[in-house]
Structure formats: structure tokens, C-alpha cells
C-alpha positions as CSV (number, residue, x, y, z in Angstrom):
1,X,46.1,-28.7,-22.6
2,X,43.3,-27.9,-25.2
3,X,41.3,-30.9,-23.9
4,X,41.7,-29.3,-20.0
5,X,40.5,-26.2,-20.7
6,X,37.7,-27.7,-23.0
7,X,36.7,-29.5,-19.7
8,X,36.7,-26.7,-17.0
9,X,34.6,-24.3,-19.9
10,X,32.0,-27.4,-20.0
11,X,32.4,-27.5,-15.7
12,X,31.5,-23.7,-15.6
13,X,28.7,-23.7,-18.1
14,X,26.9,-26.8,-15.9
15,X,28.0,-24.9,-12.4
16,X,26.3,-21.4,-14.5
17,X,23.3,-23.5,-15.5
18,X,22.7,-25.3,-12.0
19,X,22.8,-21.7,-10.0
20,X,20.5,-20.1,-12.7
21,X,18.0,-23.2,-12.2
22,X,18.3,-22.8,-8.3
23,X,17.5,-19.2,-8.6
24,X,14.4,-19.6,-10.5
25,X,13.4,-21.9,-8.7
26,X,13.6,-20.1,-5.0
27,X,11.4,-17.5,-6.5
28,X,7.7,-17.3,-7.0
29,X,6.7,-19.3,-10.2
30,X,4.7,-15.9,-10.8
31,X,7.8,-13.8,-11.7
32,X,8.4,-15.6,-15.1
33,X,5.1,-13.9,-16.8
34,X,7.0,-11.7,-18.2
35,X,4.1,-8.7,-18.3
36,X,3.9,-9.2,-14.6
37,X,7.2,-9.6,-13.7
38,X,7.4,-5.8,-15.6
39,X,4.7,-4.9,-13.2
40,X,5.9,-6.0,-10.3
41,X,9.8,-4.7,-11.0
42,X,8.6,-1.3,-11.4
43,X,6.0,-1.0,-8.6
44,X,9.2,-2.3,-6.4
45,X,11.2,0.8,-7.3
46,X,8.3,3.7,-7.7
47,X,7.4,1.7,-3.8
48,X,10.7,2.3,-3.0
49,X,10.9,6.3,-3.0
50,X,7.3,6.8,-2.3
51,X,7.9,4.8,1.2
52,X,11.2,7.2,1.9
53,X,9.2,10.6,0.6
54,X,6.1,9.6,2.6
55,X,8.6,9.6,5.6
56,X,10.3,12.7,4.7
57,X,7.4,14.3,4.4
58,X,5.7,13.8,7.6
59,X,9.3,14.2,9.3
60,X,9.9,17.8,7.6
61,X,6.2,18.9,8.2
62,X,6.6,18.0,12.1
63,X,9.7,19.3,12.5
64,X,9.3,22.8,10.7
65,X,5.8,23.5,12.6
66,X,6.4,21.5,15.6
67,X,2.4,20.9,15.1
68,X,0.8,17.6,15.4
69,X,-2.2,19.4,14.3
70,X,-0.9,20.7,10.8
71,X,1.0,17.4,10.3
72,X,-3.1,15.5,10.5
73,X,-3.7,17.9,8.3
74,X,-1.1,17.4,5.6
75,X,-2.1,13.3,5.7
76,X,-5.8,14.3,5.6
77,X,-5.4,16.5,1.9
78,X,-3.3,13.7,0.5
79,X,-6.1,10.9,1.6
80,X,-8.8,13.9,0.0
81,X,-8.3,12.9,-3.9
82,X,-9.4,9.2,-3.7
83,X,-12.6,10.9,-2.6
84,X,-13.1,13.3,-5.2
85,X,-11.9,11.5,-8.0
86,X,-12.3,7.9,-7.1
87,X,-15.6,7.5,-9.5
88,X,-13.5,8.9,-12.2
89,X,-10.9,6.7,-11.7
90,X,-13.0,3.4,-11.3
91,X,-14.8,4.6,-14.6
92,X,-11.3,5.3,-16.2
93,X,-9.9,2.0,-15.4
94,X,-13.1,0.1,-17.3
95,X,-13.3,2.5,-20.3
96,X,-9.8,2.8,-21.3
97,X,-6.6,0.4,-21.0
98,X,-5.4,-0.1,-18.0
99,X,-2.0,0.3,-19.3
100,X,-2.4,3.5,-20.7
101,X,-4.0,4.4,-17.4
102,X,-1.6,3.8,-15.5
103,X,1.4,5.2,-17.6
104,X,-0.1,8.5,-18.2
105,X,-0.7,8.9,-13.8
106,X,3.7,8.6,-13.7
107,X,4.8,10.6,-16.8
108,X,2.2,13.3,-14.7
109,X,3.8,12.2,-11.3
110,X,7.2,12.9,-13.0
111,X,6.0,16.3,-14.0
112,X,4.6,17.0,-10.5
113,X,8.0,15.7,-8.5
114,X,10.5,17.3,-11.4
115,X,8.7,21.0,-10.8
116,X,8.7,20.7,-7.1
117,X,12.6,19.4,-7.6
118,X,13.4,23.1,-9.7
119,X,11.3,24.8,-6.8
120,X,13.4,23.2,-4.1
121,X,16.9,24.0,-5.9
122,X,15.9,27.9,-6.1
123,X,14.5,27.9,-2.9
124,X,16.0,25.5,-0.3
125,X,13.6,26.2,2.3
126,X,9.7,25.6,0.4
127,X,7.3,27.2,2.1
128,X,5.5,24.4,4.2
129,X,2.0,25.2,1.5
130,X,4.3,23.8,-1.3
131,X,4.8,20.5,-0.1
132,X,0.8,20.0,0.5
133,X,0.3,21.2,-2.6
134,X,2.7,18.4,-4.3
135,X,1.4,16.0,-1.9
136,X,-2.1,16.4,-2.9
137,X,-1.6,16.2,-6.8
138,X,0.7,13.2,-6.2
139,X,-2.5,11.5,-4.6
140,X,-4.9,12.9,-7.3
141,X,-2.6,10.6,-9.9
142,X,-2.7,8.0,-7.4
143,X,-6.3,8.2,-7.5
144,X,-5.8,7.1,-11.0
145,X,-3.2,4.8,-10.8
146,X,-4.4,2.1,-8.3
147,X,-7.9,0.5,-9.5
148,X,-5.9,0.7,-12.7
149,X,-3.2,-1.7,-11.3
150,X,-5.2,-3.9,-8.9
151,X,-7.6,-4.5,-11.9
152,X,-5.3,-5.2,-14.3
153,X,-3.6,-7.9,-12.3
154,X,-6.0,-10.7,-12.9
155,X,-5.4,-10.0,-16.8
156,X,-1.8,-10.6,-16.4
157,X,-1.7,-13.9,-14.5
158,X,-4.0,-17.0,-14.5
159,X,-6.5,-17.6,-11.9
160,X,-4.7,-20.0,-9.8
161,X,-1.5,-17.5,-9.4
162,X,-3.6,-14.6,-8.5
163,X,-3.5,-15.5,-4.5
164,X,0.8,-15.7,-5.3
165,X,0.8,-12.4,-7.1
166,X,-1.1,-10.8,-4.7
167,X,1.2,-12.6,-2.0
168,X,4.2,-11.4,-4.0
169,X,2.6,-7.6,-4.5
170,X,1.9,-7.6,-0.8
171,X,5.3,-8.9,0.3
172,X,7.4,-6.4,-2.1
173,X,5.4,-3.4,-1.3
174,X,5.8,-3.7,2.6
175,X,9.8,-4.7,1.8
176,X,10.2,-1.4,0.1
177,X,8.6,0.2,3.0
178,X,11.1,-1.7,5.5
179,X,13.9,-0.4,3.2
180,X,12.6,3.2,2.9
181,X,12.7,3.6,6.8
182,X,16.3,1.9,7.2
183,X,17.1,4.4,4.1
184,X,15.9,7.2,6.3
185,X,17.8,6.2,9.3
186,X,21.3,7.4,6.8
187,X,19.2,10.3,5.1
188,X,17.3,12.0,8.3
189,X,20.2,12.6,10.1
190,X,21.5,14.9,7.4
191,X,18.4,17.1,7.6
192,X,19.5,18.1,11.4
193,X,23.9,18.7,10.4
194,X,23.5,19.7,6.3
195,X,20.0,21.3,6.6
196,X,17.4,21.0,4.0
197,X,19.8,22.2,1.3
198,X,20.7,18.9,0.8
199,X,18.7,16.1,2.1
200,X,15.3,17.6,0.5
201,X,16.4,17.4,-3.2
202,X,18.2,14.3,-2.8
203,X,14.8,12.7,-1.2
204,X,12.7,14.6,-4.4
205,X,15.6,13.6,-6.8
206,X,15.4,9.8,-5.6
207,X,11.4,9.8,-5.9
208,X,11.3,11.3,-9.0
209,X,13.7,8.3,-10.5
210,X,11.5,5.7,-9.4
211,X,8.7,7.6,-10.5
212,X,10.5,7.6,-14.3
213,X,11.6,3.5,-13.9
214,X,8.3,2.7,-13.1
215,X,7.1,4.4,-16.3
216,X,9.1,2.7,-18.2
217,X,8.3,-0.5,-17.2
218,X,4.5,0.1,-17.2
219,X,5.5,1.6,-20.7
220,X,7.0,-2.0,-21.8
221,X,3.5,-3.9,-20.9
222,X,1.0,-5.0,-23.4
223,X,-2.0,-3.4,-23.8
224,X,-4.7,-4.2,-20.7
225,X,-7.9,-3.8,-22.4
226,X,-11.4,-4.6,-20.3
227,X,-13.7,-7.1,-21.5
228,X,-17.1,-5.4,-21.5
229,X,-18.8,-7.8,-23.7
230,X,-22.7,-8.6,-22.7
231,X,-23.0,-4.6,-21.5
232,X,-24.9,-1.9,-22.1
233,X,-23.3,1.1,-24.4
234,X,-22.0,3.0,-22.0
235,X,-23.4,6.3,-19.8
236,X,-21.7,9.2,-18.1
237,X,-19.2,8.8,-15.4
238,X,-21.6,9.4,-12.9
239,X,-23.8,6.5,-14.2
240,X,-20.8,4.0,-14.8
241,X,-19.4,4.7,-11.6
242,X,-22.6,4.0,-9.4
243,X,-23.0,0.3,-11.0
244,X,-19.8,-0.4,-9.1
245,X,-21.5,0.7,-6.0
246,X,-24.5,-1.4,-6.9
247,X,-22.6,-4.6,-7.3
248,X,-21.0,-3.5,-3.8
249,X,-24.3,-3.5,-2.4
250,X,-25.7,-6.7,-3.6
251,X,-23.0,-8.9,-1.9
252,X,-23.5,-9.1,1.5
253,X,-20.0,-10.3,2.1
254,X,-18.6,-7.2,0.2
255,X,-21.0,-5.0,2.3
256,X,-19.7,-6.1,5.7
257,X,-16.0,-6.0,4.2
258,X,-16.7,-2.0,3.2
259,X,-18.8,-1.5,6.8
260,X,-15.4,-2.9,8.6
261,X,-12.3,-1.6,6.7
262,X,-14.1,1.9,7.0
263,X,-13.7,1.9,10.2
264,X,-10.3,0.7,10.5
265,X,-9.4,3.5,8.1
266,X,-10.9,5.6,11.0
267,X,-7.9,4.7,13.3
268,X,-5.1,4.3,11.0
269,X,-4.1,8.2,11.3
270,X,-3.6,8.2,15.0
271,X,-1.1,5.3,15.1
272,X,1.6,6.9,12.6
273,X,1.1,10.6,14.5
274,X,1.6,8.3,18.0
275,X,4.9,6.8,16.4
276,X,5.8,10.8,15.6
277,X,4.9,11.8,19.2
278,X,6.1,8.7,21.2
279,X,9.2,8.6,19.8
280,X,9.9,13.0,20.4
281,X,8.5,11.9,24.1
282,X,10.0,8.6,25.2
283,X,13.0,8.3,23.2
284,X,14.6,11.1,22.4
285,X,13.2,12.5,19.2
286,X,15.9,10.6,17.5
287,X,15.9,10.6,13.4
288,X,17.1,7.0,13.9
289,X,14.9,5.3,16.5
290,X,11.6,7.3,14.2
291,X,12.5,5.2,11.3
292,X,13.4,2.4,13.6
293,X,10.0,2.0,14.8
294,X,8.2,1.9,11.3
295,X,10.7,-0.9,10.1
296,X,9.7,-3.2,13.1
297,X,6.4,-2.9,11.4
298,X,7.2,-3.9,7.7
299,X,9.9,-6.1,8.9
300,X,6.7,-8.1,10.3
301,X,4.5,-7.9,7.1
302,X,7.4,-8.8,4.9
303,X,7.9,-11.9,6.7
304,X,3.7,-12.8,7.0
305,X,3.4,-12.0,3.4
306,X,5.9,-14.5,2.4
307,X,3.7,-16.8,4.6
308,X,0.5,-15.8,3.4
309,X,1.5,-16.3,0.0
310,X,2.3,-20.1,0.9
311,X,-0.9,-21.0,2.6
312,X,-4.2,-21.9,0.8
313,X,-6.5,-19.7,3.1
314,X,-10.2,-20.7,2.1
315,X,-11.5,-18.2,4.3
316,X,-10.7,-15.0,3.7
317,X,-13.3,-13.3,6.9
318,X,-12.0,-15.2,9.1
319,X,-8.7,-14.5,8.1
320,X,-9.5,-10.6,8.2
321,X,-10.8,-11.0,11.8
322,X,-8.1,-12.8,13.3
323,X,-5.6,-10.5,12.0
324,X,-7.2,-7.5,12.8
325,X,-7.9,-8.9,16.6
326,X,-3.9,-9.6,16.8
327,X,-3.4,-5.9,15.4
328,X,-5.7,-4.7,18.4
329,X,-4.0,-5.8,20.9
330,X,-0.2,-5.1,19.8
331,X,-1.4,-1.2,19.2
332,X,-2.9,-1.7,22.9
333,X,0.3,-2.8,24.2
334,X,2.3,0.1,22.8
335,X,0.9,2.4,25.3
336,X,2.6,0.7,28.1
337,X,6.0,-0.1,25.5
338,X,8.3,3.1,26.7
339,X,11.5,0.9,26.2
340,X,12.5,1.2,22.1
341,X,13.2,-2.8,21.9
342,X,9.7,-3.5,23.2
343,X,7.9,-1.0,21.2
344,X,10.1,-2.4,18.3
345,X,8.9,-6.1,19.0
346,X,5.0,-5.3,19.8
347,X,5.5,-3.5,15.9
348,X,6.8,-6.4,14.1
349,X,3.5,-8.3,15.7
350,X,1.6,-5.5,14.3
351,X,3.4,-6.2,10.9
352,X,2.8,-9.8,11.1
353,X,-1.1,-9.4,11.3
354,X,-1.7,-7.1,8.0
355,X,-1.2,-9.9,5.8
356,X,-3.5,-12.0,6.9
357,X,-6.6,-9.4,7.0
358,X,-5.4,-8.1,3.4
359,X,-4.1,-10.5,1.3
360,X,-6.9,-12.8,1.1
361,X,-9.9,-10.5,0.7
362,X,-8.0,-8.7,-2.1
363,X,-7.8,-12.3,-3.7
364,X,-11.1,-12.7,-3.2
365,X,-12.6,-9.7,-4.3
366,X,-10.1,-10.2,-7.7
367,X,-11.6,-13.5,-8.4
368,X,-15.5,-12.9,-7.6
369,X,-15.9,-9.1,-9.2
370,X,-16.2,-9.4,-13.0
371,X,-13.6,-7.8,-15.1
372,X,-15.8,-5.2,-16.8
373,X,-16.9,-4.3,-13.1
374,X,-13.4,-4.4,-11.5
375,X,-12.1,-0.9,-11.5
376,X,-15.0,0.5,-10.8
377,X,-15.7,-1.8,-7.7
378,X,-11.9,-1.1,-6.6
379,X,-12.2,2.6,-7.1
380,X,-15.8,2.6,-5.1
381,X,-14.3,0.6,-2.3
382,X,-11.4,2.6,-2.0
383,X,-13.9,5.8,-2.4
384,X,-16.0,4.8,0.6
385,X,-13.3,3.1,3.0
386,X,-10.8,6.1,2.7
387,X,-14.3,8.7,3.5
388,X,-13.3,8.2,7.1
389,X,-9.5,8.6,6.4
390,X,-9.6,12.6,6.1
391,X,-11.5,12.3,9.8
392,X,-9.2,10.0,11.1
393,X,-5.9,12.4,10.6
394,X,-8.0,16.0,11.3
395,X,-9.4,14.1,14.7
396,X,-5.6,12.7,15.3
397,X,-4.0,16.1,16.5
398,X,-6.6,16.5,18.6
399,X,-7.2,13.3,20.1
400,X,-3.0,13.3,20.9
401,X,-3.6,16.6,22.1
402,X,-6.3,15.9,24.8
403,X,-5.9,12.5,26.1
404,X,-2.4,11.4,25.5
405,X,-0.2,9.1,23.5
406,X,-1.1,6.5,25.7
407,X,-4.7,6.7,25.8
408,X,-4.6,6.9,22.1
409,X,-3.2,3.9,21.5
410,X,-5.2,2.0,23.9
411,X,-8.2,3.4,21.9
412,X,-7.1,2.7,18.4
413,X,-6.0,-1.1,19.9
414,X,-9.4,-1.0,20.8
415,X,-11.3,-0.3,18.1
416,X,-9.5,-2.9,16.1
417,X,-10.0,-5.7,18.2
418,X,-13.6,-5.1,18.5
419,X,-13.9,-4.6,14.6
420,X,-12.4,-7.6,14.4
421,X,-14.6,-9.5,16.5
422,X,-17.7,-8.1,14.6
423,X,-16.4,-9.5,11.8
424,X,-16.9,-12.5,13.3
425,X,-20.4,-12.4,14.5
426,X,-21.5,-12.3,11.0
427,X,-21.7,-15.9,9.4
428,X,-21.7,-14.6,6.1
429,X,-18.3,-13.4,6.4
430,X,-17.1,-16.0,8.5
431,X,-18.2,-18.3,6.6
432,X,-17.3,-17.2,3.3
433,X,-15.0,-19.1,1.3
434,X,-12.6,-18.5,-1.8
435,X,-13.7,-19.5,-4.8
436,X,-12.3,-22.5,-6.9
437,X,-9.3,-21.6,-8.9
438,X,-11.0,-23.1,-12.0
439,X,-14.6,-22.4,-11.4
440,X,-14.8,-18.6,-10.3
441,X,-18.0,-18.9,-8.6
442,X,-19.8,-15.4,-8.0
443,X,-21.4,-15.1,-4.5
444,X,-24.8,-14.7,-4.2
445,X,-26.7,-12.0,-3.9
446,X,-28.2,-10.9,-0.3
């Protein structure tokens, strides 16, 4: 009997050990650096609840002023910080550890989300001024919290698992956004039978958790200090900030890259207000079919970035191009796709595309910008492409307002495509090709 049992323990301890080597094995060898895998865990969850907020928040704004106009507005104050603060923050992310950085921009974020939560249980119904108002600070911390995170990256992996981590990054992000749509197809509903009673504090209540998870996690990370070493002592902000720009401007191929993305940045605006409108206009104004329609497009990027993480892409313009062409034409098609399940399908192309144009470049730019340059570069690219953004959602209302859902789309597939195809002319970018995992050769200066 004792010799029985002795043998099924030693049967389940060898079944245990073959399904824990399976699993790590089916997952990305990345996840086993145990800083990143910290990272990337808490990212996942503060992801989570910023993907069903963002929703909420664009959902309560249209449906308390019934204003396409006031809902551009509310996307163009949150895009405002990364342009007022973005040299700070690029200067911030070189000067002081990125850890730091990036834990002090959630225990804020939990002070900005856990006072709004207090102001929502007095008052149930916030005035619509309140919800700007935390929506701008939120992206102020932001502001902070990204070139921190993108720059400390490459110091938490080796060289030859940055294109995975990024692949990994890319994919987790956009599966958190699929999930925070789906979650909103259960929590919108609730906003039309219970009121905003109860579904606003639950959506602030769930945001704020992630935004406390994610702080611990960043809390558990080693310190990400920035090697400076062969620099000048260093100047005011101003100063600092300005030789990220410079570096920017010596690379051709990170020239065009700025050039092109600002202009996508342009259009981004008008597609989510054309979900908002086409969906209250062809189908129904549903809660469901809303969130329906933004998780055909992160049902596509999840899949693409699982793809995109697999392939060795050694050029990262063409790459770009293609996948903004492919974009171009499914935003195109959606002005003719008045039946959900098309419209669903011609987003999930959409989906598939991003991967391609992002992934790679953001490898690429990892790899060739030096790490006492890198949040400073991040912060200055994100500085210059997101000037248009504020444009793009003040012109949105009143481009819907004048020519149409339909023409709209056809105009922001438009401009896309022929970004795209720009791209393409130049044989710099085309041309350009990722540097070797174990020689990180800088391009040259044009």
C-alpha cells in the first residue's frame, strides 16, 4: 500500500513538472527576467482600467452633451500635457532613475483617480468640467510616465530580446484594450438602467486599483539609473531637452519617421469620434455594438503583435509603410461598411496593420538612440508627433459636422495610404535596416 501511494506522489510530481515546463515554454523567453516580467505584469493591469476608463469617458462625455464637438475637445486637453511637459519629462527620464520616475507618476495617478472617486460618491452626477479636469492631470503624469518606461526597457532585457519585449509590450497593451471594450459591453449598459450612481465609481474604483498594482510592481523593480558617462555636466531643462531634438535632426531616418507619424497623429481623432457617430447613426446607438466595434480593432493587433514579435523584420520603413497603406484602405472602406459584421471585419484589418508600422521602428529607435539620449529622444518625438494631435480632435467635430461620417472616413483612409506611400519614396527609409543584435550600429548622420 505504502509503495502505491509512494508511486502515484512520484507520477504527480513528474505530471506537475512536465505542465510547468510546457508552460514556460509556450511563453515568450522574455517573461523570465524577472525585472521585466514586473514591468510588463503591471503595465497589463494599470492597461487594463485605463483602456475601460478611456471608454467610459468618451461614452459619458457624448452622452451627457450629445456634442461631438465638446467630446474633440475633452481628447484634445488630455493629448495637451505631452506638449507642455514633454521636455520635462524627456529631461526627467535622463537625470533621475527611471524607476523612481515612473513610481512617483502612479502613487500621483492614485491621488488624482482616489479624489475624483470621493467627488463622485458625494456627488453622483460630476459636473462634465470635473472629468476634463481629471483627464488632463492623468495625462500630465502620463507625460512622465512613458519615455520613462520605453527608455528603461533596453536596461531590463538584452539586446537581442528587445524586438520580443517590444512584441510582448505591443501585444499585451492592445489585449487589455480588446478586454476593456468586451468589459464595457457588461458595464455600459448599466449607465442607461442603474444611472451613473453606479457604474461611474465602479469604472473610477477599477482604474484606481490598477493604478495602485501597477505601483507596486514598478515599486518591486531595481533601480534604472542612466549611463551618462563621456557627457557634459549637465544644463537646464531647456538645454538638456533640445539635445534630444538635435539628435532627432541629425538622422535622416528619424527625421522622416517624426515628418510621417505627425501626420498620422493628424487623423487619429476623427476615426474614434466616426466609431462614436456611426455606431448612434447606423446601428442603433447601442452600448454593445460601441464597444463591439473597438474590440474588432485590438482583436486584430493582438493577433499581428503575436506575429510581429516572431518575424525578424530587418526593415523597419518598409514595414511602417506597408502597414499604414493597409490601414488606409480599411478606414476607406468603413464609409461604405453600414452592416455591424462588416464594419467589425474591415476593423480587425485595421488592427492587424498597427503592428507592423509600430513595433519595428520602436525597436529600432531603442537600439540606435544611446541610453543617455533615450528619454529625451522618446519624450521629443512624442512632443512633436502628438503637436498635431490637439488639432486633430478640435478639427474632428467639425469635420463630422460638415461633410459626414462617410466622407470622413474616406478622408482619414486617405491620408494614411498616401503617408504611407511617402514613406516609400524615400530610400533612406526604405532602405533602412535594423541594426545587429550584437553590434548596435548608430546610423549615420544626414
Amino acid at each position: 500500500m505504502g509503495r502505491c501511494l509512494l508511486s502515484r506522489e512520484r507520477s504527480i510530481r513528474r505530471f506537475k513538472l512536465r505542465v510547468a515546463k510546457g508552460f514556460r515554454h509556450s511563453l515568450p523567453t522574455v517573461v523570465w527576467i524577472p525585472p521585466f516580467r514586473r514591468l510588463w505584469i503591471g503595465q497589463a493591469v494599470s492597461q487594463f482600467g485605463d483602456a475601460m476608463y478611456y471608454l467610459v469617458f468618451l461614452y459619458m462625455i457624448e452622452r451627457i452633451t450629445r456634442s461631438p464637438e465638446m467630446t474633440g475637445y475633452a481628447g484634445a486637453l488630455m493629448q495637451l500635457p505631452y506638449l507642455l511637459l514633454g521636455f520635462h519629462a524627456g529631461v526627467a527620464a535622463d537625470r533621475l532613475d527611471r524607476r523612481r520616475v515612473m513610481l512617483s507618476s502612479d502613487v500621483l495617478s492614485i491621488l488624482v483617480m482616489g479624489a475624483f472617486f470621493v467627488l463622485v460618491i458625494l456627488n453622483p452626477s460630476p459636473p462634465s468640467w470635473t472629468l476634463l479636469v481629471t483627464g488632463f492631470l492623468l495625462s500630465c503624469l502620463a507625460a512622465f510616465f512613458d519615455p520613462a518606461r520605453s527608455a528603461a526597457i533596453p536596461a531590463l532585457v538584452p539586446p537581442d530580446k528587445l524586438i520580443e519585449a517590444n512584441g510582448l509590450g505591443a501585444t499585451t497593451k492592445t489585449l487589455m484594450q480588446l478586454i476593456g471594450p468586451i468589459g464595457t459591453i457588461v458595464l455600459l449598459p448599466l449607465l442607461e438602467t442603474a444611472g451613473p450612481r453606479l457604474f461611474f465609481p465602479l469604472a473610477i474604483a477599477l482604474n484606481l486599483a490598477t493604478f495602485i498594482y501597477s505601483a507596486w510592481c514598478i515599486y518591486r523593480l531595481p533601480a534604472i539609473d542612466t549611463h551618462r558617462t563621456g557627457e557634459a555636466p549637465r544644463e537646464n531643462l531647456f538645454k538638456e531637452f533640445l539635445q534630444g531634438i538635435q539628435f532627432v535632426a541629425k538622422i535622416k531616418i528619424l527625421r522622416i519617421a517624426l515628418f510621417l507619424t505627425a501626420f498620422i497623429n493628424l487623423v487619429v481623432a476623427p476615426i474614434l469620434l466616426g466609431y462614436i457617430n456611426a455606431n448612434r447613426l447606423w446601428f442603433a446607438e447601442s452600448a454593445r455594438t460601441f464597444a463591439g466595434l473597438q474590440a474588432g480593432f485590438f482583436l486584430g493587433m493582438v493577433v499581428s503583435s503575436l506575429v510581429v514579435m516572431k518575424l525578424k523584420i530587418t526593415h523597419p520603413g518598409r514595414s511602417y509603410c506597408y502597414g499604414l497603406m493597409l490601414n488606409g484602405v480599411a478606414v476607406g472602406l468603413l464609409s461604405q461598411a453600414q452592416n455591424f459584421w462588416v464594419f467589425f471585419l474591415l476593423n480587425i484589418v485595421s488592427g492587424v496593420s498597427m503592428p507592423f508600422t509600430v513595433i519595428p521602428l520602436t525597436t529600432y529607435l531603442q537600439i540606435v538612440v544611446p541610453d543617455s539620449l533615450r528619454g529625451r529622444v522618446n519624450s521629443a518625438l512624442n512632443m512633436i508627433t502628438n503637436l498635431l494631435l490637439p488639432i486633430g480632435w478640435v478639427g474632428a467635430g467639425w469635420i463630422l459636422k460638415r461633410f459626414g461620417v462617410e466622407r470622413m472616413f474616406v478622408g482619414v483612409g486617405a491620408v494614411l495610404a498616401l503617408v504611407g506611400i511617402a514613406g516609400m519614396l524615400s530610400t533612406t527609409f526604405r532602405n533602412a535596416t535594423m541594426p545587429l543584435e550584437d553590434n548596435p550600429q548608430r546610423p549615420a548622420v544626414e
